[in-house]
Backbone as a chain_set.jsonl record, in Angstrom:
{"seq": "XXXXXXXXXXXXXXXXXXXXXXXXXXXXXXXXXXXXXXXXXXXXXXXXXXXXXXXXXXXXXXXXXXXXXXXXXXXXX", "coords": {"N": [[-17.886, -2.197, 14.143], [-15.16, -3.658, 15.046], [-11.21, -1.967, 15.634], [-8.774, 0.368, 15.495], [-7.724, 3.807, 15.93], [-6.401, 6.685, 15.237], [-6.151, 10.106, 16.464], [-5.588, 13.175, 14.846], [-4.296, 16.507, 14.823], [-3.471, 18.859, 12.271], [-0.854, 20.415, 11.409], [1.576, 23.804, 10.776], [4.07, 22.029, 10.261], [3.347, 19.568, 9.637], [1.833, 16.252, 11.19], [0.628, 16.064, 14.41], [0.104, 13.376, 16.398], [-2.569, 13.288, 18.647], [-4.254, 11.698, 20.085], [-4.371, 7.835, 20.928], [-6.231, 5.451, 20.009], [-8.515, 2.278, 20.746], [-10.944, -0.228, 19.804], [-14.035, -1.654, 20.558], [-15.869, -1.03, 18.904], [-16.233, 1.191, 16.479], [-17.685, 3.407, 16.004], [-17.88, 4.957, 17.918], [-15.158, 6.276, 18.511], [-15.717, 8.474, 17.287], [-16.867, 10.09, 18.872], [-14.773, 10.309, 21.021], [-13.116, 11.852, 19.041], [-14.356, 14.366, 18.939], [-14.27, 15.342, 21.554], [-11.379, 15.446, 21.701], [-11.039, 17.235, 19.947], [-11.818, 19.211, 20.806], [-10.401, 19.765, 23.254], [-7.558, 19.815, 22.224], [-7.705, 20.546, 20.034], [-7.701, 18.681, 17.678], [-7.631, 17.865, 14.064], [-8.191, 15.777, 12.464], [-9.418, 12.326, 12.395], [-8.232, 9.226, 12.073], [-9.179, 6.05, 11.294], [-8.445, 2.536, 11.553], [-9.594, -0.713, 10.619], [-9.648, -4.115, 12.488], [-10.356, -6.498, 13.762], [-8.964, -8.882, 15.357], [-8.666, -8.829, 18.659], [-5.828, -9.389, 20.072], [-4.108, -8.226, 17.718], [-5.086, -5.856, 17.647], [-4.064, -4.427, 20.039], [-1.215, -4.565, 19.857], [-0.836, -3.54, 17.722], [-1.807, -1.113, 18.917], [-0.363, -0.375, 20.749], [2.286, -0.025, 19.43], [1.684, 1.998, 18.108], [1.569, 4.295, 20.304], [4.069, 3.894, 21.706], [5.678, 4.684, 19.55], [4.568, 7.177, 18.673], [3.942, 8.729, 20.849], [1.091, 9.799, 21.912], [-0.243, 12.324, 23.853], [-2.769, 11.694, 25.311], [-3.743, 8.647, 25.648], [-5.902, 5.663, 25.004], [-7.062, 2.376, 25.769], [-9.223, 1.591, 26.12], [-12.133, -1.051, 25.407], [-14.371, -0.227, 24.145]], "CA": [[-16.692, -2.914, 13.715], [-13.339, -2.903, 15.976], [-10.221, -1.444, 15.546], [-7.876, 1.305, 16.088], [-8.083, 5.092, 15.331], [-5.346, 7.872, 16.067], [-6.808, 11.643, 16.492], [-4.231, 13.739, 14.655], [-3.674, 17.91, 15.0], [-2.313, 19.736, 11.778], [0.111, 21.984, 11.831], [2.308, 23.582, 9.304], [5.111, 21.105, 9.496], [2.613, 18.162, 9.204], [0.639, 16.0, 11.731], [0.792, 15.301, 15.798], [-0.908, 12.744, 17.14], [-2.84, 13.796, 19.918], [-4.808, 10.421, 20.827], [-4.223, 6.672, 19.989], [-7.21, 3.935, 21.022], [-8.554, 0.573, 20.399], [-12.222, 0.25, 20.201], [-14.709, -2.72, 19.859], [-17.208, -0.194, 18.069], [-15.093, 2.442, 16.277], [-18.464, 4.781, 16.045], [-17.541, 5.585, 19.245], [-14.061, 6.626, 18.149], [-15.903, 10.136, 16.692], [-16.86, 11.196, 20.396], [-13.431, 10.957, 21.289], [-12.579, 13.263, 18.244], [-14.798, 15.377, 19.272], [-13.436, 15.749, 23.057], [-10.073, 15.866, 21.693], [-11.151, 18.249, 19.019], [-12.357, 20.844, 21.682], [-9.328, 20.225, 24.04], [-6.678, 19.499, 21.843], [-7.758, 21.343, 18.479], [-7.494, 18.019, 16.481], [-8.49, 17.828, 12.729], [-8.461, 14.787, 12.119], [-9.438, 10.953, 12.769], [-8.062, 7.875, 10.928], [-9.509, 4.204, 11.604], [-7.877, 0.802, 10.633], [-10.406, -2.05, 11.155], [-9.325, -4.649, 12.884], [-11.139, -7.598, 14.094], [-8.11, -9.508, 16.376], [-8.504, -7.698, 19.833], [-4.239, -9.101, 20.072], [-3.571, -7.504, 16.705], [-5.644, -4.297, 17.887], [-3.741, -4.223, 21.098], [-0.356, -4.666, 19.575], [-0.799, -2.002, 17.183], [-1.779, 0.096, 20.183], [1.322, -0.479, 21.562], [3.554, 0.322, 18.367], [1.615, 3.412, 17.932], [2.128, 4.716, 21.687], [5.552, 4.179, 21.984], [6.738, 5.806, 18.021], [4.028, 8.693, 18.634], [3.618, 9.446, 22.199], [0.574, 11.165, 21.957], [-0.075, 13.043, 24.987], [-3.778, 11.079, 25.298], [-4.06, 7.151, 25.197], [-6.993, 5.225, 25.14], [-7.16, 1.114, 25.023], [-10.735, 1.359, 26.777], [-12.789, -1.014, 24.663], [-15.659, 0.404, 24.448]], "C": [[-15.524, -2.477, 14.589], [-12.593, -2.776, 15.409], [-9.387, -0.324, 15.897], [-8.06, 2.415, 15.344], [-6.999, 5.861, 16.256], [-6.306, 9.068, 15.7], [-5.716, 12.584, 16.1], [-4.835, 15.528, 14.818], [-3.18, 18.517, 13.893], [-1.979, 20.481, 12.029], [1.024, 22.235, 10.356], [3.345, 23.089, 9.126], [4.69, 19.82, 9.561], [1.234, 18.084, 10.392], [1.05, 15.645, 13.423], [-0.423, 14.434, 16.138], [-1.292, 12.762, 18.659], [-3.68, 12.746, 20.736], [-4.443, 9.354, 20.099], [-5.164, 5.543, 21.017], [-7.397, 2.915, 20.322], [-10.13, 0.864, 20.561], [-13.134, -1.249, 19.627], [-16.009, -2.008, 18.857], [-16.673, 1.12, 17.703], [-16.183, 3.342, 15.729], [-18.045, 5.341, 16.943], [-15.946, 6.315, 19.308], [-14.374, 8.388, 17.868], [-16.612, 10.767, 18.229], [-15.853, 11.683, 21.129], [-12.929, 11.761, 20.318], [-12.948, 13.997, 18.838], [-14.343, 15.91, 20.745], [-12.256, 16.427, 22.412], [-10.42, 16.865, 20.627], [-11.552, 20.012, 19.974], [-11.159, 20.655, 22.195], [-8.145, 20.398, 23.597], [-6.731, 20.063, 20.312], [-7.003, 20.271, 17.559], [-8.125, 18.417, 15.36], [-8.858, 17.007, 12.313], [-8.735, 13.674, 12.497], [-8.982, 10.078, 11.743], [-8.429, 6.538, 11.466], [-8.386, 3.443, 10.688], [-8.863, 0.066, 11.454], [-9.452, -3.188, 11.152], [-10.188, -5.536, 14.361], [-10.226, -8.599, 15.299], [-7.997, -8.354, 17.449], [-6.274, -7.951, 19.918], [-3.593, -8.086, 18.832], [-4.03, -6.113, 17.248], [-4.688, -3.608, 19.293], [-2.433, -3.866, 20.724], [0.137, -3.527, 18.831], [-0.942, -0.83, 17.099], [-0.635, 0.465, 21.009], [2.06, 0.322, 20.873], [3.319, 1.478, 18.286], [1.571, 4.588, 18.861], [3.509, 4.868, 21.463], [5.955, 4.959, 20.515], [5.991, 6.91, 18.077], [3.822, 9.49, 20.353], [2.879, 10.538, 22.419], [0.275, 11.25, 23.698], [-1.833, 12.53, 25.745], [-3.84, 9.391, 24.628], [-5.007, 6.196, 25.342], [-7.297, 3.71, 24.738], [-8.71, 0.593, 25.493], [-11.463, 0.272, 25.315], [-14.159, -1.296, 24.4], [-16.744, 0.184, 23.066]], "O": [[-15.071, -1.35, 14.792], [-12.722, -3.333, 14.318], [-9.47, -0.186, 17.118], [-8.496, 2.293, 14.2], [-6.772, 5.757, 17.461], [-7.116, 9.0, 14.776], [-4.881, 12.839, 16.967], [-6.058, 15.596, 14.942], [-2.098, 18.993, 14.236], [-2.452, 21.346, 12.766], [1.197, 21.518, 9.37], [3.924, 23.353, 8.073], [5.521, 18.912, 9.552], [0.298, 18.848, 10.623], [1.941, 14.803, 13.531], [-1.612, 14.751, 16.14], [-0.607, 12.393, 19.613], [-3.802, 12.894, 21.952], [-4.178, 9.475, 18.903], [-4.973, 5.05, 22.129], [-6.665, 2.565, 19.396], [-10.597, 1.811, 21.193], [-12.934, -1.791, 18.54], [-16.883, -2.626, 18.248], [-16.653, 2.059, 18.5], [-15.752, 4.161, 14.917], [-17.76, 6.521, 16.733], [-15.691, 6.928, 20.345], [-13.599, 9.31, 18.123], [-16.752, 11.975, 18.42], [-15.741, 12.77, 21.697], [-12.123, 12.569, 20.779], [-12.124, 14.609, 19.517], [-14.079, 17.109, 20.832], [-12.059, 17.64, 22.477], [-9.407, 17.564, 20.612], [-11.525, 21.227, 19.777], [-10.397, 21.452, 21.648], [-7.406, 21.08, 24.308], [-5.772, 19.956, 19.548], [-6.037, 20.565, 16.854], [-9.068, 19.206, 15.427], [-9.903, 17.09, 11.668], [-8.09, 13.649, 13.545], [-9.363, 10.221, 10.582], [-7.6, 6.053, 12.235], [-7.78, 3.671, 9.642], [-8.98, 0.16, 12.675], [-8.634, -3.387, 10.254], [-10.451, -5.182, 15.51], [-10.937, -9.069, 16.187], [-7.444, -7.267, 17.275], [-5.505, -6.992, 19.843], [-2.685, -7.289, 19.066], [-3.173, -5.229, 17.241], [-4.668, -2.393, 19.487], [-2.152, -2.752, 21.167], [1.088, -2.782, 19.071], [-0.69, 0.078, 16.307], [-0.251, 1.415, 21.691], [2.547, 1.323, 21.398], [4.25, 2.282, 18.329], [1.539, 5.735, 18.414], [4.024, 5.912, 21.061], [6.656, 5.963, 20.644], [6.545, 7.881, 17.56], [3.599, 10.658, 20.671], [3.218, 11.653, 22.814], [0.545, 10.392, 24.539], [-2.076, 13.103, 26.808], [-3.952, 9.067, 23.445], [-4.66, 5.677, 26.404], [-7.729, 3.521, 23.601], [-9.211, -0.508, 25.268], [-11.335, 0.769, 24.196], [-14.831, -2.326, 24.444], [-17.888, 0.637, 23.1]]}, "num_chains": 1, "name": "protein.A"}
């Protein structure tokens, strides 16, 4: 199923987001945790499904520019 997934980081004054992608097969979303979980000591993953590659793209956008994680990923893979 496609859609979008950020890779977040806690910390103790909340959450950074350390990746934000797009994905036509968001299994594939938990290999990039796992990268970013070794390089980047994430904790977490969150999906939103999303079926419109423009909606998936768009809301790749919004979540780039207000989080600027430091890893971006619109590969879709």
């Amino acid at each position: 199923m496609a859609g979008n997934y950020v890779v977040l980081r806690e910390e103790p004054a909340g959450f950074t987001v350390v990746l934000a992608g797009t994905s036509e097969d968001l299994s594939g979303a938990r290999t990039k945790w796992r990268k970013a979980a070794r390089d980047q000591s994430s904790t977490h993953v969150f999906t939103r499904l999303n079926v419109s590659r423009a909606v998936r793209v768009a809301e790749h956008d919004d979540l780039v520019a207000h989080y600027r994680p430091k890893v971006s990923s619109e590969a879709e893979a």
